[in-house]
PDB file with SEQRES, HELIX, SHEET and CRYST1 records, atoms N, CA, C and O in Angstrom:
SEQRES   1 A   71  UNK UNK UNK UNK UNK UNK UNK UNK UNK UNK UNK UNK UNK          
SEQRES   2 A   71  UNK UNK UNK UNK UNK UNK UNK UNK UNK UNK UNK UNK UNK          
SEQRES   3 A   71  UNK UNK UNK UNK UNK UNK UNK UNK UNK UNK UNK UNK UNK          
SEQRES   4 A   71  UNK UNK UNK UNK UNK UNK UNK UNK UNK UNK UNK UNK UNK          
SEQRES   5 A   71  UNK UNK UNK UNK UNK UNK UNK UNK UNK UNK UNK UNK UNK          
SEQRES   6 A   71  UNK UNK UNK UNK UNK UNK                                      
HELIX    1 AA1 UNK A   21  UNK A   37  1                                  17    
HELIX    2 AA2 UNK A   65  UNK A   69  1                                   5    
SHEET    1 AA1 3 UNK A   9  UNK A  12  0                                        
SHEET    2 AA1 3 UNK A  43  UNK A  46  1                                        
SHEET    3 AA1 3 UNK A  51  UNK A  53 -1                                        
CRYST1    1.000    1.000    1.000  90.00  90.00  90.00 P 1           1          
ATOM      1  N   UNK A   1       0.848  -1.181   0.000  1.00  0.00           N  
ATOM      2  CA  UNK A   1       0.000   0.000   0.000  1.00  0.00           C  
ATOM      3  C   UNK A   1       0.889   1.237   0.000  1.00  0.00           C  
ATOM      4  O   UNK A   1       2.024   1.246   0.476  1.00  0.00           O  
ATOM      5  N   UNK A   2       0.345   2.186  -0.517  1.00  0.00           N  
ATOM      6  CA  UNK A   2       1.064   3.653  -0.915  1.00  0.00           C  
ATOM      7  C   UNK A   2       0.598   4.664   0.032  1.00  0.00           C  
ATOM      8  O   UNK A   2      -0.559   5.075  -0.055  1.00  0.00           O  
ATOM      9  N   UNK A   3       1.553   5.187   1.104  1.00  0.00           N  
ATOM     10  CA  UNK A   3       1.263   6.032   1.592  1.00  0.00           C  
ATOM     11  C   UNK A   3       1.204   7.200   1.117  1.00  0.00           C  
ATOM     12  O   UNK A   3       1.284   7.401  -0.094  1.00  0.00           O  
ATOM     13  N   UNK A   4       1.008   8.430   2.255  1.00  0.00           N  
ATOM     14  CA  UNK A   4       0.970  10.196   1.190  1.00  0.00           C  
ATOM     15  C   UNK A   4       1.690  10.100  -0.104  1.00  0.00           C  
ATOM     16  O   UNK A   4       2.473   9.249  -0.526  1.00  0.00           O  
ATOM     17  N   UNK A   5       1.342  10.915  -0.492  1.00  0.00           N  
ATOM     18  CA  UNK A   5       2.098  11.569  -1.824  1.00  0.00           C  
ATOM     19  C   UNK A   5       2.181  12.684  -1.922  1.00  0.00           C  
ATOM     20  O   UNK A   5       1.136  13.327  -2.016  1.00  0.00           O  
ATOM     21  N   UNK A   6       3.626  13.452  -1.941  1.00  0.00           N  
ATOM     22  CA  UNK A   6       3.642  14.632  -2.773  1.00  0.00           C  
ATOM     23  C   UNK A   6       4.256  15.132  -3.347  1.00  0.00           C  
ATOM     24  O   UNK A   6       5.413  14.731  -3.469  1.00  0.00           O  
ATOM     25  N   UNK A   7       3.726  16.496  -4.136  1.00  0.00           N  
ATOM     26  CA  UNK A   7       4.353  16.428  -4.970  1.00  0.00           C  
ATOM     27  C   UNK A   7       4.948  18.106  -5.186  1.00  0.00           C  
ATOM     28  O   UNK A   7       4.134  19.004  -4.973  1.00  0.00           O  
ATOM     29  N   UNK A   8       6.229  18.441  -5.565  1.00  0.00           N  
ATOM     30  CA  UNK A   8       6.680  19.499  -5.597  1.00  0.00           C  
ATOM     31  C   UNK A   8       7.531  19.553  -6.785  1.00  0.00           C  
ATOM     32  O   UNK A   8       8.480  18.806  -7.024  1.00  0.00           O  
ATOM     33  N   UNK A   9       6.919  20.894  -7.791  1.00  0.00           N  
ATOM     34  CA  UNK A   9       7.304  21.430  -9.039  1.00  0.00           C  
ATOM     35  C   UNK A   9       8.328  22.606  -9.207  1.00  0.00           C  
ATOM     36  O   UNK A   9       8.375  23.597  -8.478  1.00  0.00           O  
ATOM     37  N   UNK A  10       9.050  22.375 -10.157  1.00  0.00           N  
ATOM     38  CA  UNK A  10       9.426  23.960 -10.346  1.00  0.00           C  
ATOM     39  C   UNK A  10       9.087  24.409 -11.622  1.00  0.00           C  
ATOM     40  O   UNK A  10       9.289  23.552 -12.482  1.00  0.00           O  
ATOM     41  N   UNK A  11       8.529  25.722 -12.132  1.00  0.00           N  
ATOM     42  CA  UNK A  11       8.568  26.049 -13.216  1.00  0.00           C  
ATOM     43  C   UNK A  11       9.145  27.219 -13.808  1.00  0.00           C  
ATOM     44  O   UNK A  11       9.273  28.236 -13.126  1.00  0.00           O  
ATOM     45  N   UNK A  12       9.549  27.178 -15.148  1.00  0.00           N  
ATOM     46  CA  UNK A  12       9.868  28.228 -15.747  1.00  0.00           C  
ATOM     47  C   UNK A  12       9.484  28.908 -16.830  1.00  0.00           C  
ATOM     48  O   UNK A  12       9.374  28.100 -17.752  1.00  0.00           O  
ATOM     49  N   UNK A  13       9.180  30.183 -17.240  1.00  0.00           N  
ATOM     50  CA  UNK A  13       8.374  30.136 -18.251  1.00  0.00           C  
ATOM     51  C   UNK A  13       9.299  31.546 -19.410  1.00  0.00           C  
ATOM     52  O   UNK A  13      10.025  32.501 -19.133  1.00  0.00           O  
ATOM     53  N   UNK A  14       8.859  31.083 -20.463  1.00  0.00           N  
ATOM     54  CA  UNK A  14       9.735  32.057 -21.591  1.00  0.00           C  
ATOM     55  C   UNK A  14       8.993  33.144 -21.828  1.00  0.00           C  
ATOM     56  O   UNK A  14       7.764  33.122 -21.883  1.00  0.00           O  
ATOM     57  N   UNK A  15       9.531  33.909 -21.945  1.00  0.00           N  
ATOM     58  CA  UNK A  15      11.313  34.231 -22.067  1.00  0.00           C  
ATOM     59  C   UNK A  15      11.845  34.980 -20.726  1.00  0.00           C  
ATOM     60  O   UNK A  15      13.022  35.302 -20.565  1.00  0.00           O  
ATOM     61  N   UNK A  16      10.433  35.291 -19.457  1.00  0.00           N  
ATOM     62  CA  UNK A  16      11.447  35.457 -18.653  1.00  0.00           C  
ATOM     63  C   UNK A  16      12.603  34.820 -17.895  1.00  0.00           C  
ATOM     64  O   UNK A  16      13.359  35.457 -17.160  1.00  0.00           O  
ATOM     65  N   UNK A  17      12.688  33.438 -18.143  1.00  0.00           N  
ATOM     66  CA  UNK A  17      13.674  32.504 -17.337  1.00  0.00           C  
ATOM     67  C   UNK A  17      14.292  32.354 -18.036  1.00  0.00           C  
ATOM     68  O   UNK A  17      15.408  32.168 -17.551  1.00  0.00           O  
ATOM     69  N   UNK A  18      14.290  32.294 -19.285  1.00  0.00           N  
ATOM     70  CA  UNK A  18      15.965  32.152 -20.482  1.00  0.00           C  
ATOM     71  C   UNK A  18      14.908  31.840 -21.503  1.00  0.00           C  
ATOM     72  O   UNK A  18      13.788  31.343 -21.378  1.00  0.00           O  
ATOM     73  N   UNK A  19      15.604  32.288 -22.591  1.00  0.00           N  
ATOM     74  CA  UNK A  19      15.297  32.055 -24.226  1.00  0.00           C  
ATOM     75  C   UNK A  19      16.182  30.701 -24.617  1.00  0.00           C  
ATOM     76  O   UNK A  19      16.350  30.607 -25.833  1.00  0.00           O  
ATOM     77  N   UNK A  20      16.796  29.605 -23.812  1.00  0.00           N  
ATOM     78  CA  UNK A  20      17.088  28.524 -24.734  1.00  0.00           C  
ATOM     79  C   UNK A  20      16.593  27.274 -23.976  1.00  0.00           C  
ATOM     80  O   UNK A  20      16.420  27.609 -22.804  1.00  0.00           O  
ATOM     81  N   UNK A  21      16.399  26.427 -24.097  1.00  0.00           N  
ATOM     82  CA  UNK A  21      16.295  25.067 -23.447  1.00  0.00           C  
ATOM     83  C   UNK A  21      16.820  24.848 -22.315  1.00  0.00           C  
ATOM     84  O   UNK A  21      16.323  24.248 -21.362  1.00  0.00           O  
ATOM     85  N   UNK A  22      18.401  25.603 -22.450  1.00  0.00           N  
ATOM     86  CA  UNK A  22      18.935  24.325 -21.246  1.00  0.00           C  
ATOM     87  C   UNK A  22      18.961  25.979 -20.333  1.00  0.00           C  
ATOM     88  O   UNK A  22      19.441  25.901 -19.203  1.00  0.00           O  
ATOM     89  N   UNK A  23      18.502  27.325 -20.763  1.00  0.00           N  
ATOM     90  CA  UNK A  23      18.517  28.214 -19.431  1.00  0.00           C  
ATOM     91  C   UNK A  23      16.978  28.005 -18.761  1.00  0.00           C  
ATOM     92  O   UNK A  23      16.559  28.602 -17.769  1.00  0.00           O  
ATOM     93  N   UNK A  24      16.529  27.388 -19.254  1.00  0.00           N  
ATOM     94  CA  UNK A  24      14.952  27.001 -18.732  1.00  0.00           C  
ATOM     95  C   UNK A  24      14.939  25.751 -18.016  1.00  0.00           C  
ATOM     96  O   UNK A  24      14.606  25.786 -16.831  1.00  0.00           O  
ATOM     97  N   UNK A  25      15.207  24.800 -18.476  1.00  0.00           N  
ATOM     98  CA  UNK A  25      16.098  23.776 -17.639  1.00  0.00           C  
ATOM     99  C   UNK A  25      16.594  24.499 -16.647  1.00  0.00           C  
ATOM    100  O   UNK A  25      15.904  24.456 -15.629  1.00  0.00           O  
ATOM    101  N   UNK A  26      17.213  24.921 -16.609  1.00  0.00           N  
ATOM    102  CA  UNK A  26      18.239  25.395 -15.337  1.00  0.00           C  
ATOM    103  C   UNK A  26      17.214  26.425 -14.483  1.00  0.00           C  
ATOM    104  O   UNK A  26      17.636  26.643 -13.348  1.00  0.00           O  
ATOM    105  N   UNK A  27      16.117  27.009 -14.769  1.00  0.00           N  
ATOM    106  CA  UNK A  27      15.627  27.935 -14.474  1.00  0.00           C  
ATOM    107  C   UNK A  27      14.532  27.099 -13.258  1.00  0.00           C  
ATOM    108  O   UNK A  27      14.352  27.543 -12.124  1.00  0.00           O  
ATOM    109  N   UNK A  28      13.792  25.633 -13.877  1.00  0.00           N  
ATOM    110  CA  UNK A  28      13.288  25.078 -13.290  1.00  0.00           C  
ATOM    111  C   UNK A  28      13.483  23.990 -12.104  1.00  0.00           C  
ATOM    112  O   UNK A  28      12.672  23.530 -11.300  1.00  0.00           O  
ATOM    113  N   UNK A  29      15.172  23.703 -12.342  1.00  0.00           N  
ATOM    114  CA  UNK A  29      15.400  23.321 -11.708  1.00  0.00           C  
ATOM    115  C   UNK A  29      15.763  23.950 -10.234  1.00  0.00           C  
ATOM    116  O   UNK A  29      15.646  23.426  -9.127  1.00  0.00           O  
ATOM    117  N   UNK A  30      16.060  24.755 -10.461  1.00  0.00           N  
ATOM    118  CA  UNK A  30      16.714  25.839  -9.329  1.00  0.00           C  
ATOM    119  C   UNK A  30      15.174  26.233  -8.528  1.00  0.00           C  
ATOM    120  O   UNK A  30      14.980  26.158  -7.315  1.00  0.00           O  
ATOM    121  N   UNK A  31      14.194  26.657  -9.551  1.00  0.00           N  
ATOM    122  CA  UNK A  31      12.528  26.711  -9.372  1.00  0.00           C  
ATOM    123  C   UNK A  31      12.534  24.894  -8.189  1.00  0.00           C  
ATOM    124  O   UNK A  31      12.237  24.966  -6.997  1.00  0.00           O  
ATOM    125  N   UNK A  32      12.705  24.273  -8.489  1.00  0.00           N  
ATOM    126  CA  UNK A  32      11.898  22.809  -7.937  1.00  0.00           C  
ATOM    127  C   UNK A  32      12.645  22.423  -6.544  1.00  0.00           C  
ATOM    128  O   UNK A  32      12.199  21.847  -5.552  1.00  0.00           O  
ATOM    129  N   UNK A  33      14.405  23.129  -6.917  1.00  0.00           N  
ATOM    130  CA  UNK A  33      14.856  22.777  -5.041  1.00  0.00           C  
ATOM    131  C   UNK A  33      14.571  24.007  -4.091  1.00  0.00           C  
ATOM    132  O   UNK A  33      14.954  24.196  -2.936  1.00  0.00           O  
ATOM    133  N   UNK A  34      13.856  24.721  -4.846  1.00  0.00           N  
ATOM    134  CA  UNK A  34      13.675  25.638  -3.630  1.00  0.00           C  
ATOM    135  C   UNK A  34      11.788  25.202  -3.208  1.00  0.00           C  
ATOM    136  O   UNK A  34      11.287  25.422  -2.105  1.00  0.00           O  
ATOM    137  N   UNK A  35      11.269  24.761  -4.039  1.00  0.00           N  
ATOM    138  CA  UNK A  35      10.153  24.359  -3.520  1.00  0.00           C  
ATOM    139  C   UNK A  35      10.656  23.341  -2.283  1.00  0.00           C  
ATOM    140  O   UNK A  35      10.123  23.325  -1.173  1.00  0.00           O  
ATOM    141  N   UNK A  36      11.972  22.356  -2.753  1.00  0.00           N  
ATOM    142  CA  UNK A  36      11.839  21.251  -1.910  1.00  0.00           C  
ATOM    143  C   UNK A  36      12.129  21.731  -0.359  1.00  0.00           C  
ATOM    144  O   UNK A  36      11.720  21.229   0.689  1.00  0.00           O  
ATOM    145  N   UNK A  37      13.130  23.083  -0.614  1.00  0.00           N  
ATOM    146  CA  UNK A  37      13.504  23.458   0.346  1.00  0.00           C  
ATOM    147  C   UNK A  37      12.704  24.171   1.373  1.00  0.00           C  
ATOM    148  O   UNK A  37      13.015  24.190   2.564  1.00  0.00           O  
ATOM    149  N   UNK A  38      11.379  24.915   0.729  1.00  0.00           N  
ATOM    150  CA  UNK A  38      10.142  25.671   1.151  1.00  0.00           C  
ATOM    151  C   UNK A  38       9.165  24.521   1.857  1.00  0.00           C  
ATOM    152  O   UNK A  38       8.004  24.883   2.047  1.00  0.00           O  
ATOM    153  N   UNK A  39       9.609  22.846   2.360  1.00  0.00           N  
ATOM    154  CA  UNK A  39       8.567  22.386   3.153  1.00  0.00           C  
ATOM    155  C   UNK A  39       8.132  21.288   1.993  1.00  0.00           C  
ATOM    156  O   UNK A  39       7.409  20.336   2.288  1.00  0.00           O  
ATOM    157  N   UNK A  40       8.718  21.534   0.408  1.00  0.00           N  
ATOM    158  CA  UNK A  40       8.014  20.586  -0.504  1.00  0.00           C  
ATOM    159  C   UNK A  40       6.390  20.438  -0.543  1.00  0.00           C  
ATOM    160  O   UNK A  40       5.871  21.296   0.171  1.00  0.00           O  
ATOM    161  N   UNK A  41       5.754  19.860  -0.976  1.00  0.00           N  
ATOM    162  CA  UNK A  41       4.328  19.690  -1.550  1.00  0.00           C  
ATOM    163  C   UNK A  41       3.883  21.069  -1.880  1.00  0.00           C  
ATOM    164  O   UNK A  41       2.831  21.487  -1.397  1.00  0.00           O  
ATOM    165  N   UNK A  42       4.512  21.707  -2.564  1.00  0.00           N  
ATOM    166  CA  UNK A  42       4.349  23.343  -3.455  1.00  0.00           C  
ATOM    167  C   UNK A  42       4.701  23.470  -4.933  1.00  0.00           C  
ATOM    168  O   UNK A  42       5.459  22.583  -5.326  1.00  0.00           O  
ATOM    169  N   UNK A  43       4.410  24.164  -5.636  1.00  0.00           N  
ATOM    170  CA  UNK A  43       4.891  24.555  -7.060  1.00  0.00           C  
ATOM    171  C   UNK A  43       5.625  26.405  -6.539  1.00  0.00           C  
ATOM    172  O   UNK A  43       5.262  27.391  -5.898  1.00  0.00           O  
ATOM    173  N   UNK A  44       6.711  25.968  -7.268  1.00  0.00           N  
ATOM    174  CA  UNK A  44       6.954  27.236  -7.205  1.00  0.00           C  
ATOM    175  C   UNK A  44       7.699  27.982  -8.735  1.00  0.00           C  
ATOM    176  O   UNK A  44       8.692  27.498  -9.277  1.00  0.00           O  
ATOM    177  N   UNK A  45       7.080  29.038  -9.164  1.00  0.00           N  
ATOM    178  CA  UNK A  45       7.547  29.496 -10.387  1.00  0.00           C  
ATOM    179  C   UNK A  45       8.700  30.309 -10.235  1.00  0.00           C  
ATOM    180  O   UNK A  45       8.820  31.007  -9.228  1.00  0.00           O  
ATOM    181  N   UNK A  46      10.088  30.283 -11.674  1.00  0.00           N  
ATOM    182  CA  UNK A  46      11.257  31.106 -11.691  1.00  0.00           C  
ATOM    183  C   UNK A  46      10.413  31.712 -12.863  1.00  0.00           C  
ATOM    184  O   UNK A  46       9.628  31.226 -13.678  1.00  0.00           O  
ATOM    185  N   UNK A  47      10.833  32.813 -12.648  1.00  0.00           N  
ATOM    186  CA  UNK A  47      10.648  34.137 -13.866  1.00  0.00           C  
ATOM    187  C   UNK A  47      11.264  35.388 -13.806  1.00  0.00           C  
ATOM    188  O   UNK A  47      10.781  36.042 -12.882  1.00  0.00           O  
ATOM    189  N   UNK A  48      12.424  36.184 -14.617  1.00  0.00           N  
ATOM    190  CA  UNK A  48      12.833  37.010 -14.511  1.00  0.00           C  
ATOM    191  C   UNK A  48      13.689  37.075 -13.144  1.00  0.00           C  
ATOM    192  O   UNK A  48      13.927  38.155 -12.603  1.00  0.00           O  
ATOM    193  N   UNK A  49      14.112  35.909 -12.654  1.00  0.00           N  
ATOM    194  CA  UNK A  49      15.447  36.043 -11.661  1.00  0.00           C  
ATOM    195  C   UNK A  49      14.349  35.942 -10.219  1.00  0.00           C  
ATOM    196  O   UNK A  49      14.750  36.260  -9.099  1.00  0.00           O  
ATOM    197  N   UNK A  50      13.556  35.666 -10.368  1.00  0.00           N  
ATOM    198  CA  UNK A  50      12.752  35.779  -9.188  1.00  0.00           C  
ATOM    199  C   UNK A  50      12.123  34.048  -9.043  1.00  0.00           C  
ATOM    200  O   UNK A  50      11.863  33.239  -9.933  1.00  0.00           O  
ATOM    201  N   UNK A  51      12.043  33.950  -7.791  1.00  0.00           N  
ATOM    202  CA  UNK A  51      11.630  32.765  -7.313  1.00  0.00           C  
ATOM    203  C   UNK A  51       9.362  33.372  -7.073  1.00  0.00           C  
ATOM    204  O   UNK A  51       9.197  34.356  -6.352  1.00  0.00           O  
ATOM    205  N   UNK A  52       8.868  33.127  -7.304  1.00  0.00           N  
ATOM    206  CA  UNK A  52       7.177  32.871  -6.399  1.00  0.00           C  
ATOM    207  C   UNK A  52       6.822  31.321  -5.743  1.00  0.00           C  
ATOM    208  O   UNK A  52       6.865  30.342  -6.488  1.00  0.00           O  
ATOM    209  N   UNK A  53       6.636  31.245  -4.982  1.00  0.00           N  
ATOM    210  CA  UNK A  53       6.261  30.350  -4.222  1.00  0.00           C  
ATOM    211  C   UNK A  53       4.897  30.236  -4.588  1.00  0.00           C  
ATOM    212  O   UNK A  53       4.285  31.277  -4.827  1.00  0.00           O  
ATOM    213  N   UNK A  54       4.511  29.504  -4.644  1.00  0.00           N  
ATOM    214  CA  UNK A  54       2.521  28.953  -4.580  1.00  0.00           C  
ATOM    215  C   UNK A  54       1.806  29.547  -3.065  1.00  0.00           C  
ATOM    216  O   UNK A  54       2.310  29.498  -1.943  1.00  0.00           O  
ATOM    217  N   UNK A  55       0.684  30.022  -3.407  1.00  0.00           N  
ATOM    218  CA  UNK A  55      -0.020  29.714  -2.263  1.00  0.00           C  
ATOM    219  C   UNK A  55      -0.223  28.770  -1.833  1.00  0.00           C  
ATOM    220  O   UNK A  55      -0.347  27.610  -2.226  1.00  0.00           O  
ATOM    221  N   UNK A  56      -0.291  29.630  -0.360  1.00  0.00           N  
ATOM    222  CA  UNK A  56      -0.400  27.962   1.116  1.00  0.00           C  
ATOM    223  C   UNK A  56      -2.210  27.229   0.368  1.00  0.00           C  
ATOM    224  O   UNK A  56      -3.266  27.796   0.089  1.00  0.00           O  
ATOM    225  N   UNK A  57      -1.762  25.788   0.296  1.00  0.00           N  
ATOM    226  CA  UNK A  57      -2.927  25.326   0.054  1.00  0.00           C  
ATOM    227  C   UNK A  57      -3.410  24.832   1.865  1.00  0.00           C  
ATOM    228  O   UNK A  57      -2.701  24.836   2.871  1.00  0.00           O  
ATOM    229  N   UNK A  58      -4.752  24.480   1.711  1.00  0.00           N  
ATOM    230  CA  UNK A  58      -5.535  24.018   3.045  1.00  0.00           C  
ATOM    231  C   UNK A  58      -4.892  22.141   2.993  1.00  0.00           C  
ATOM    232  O   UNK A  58      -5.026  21.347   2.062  1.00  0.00           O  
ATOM    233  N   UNK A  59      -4.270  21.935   4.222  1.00  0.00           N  
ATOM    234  CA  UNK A  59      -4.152  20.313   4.296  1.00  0.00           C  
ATOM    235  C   UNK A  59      -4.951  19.144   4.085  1.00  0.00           C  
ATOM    236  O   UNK A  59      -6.172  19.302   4.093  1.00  0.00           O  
ATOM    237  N   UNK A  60      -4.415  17.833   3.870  1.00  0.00           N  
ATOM    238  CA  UNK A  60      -3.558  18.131   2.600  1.00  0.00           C  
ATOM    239  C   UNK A  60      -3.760  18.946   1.496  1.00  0.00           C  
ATOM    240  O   UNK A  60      -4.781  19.613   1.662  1.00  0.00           O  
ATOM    241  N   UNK A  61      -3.294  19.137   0.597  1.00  0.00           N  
ATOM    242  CA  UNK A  61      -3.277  19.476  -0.752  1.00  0.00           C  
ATOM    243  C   UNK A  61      -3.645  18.526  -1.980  1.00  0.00           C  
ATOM    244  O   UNK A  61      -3.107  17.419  -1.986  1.00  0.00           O  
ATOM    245  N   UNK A  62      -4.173  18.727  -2.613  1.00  0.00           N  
ATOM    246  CA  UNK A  62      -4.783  17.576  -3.846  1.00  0.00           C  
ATOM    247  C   UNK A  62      -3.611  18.529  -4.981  1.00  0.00           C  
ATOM    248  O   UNK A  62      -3.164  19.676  -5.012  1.00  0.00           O  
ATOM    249  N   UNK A  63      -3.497  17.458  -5.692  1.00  0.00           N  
ATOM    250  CA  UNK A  63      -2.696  17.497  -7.014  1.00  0.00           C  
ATOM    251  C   UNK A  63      -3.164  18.545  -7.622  1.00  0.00           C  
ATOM    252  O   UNK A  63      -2.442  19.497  -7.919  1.00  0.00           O  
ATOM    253  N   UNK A  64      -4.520  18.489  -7.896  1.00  0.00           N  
ATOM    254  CA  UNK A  64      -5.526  18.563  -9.180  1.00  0.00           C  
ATOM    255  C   UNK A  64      -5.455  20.288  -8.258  1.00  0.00           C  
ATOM    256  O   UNK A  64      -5.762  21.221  -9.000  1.00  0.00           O  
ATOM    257  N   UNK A  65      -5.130  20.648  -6.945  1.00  0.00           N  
ATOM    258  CA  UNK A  65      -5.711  22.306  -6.535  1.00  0.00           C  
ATOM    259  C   UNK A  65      -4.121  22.633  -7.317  1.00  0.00           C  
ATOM    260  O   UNK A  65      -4.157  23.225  -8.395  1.00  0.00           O  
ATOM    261  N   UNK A  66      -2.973  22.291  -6.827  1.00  0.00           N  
ATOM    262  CA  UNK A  66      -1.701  22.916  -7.220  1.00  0.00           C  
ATOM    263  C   UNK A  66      -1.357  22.615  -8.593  1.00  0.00           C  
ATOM    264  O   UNK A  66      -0.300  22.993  -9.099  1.00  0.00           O  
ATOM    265  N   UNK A  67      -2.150  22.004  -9.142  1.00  0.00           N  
ATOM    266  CA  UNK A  67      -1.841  22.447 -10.914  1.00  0.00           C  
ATOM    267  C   UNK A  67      -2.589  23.487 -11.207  1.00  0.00           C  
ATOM    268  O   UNK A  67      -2.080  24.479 -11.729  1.00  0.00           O  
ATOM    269  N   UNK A  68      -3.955  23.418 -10.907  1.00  0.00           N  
ATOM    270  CA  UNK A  68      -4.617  24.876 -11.368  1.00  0.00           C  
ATOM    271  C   UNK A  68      -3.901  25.820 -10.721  1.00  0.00           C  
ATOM    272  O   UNK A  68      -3.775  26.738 -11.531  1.00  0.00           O  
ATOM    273  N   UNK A  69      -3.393  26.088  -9.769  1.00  0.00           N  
ATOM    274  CA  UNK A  69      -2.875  27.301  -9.123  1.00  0.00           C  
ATOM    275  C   UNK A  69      -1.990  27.489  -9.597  1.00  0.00           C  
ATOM    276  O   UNK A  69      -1.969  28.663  -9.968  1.00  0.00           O  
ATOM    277  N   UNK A  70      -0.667  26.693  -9.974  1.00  0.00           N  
ATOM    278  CA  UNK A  70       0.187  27.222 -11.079  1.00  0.00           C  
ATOM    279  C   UNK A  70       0.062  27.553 -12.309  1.00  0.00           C  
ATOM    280  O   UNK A  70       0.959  27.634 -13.148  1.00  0.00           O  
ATOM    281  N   UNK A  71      -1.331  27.799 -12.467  1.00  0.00           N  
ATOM    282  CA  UNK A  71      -1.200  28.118 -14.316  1.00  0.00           C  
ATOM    283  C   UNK A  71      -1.870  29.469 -14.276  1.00  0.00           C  
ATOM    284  O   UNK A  71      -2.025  30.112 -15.314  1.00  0.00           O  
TER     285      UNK A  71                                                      
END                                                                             
């Protein structure tokens, strides 16, 4: 049996996080350990040199609330 799950994103989006592949790559990744580092089970977006964190969801969190909230 499968206990909790969660799940923590980073994203990046063009062209404020880089205009090529691998600076977006890099943009999201840097985006996804700071979610892990923020407590994890968050999305957090890089854009223009800036980190946003997600809003605090209500416990737990469902998948399906922190995808709509990141878009």
């Amino acid at each position: 049996q499968l206990g909790p799950v969660t799940i923590s994103m980073g994203v990046s989006t063009y062209p404020d996080a880089g205009t090529t592949s691998e600076e977006l790559l890099k943009a999201a990744d840097t985006a996804l350990y700071a979610a892990k580092l923020a407590g994890r089970d968050r999305v957090v977006v890089h854009g223009g040199g800036e980190l946003s964190p997600s809003r605090p969801r209500p416990e737990p969190p469902s998948v399906v609330h922190i995808l709509k909230g990141a878009a």
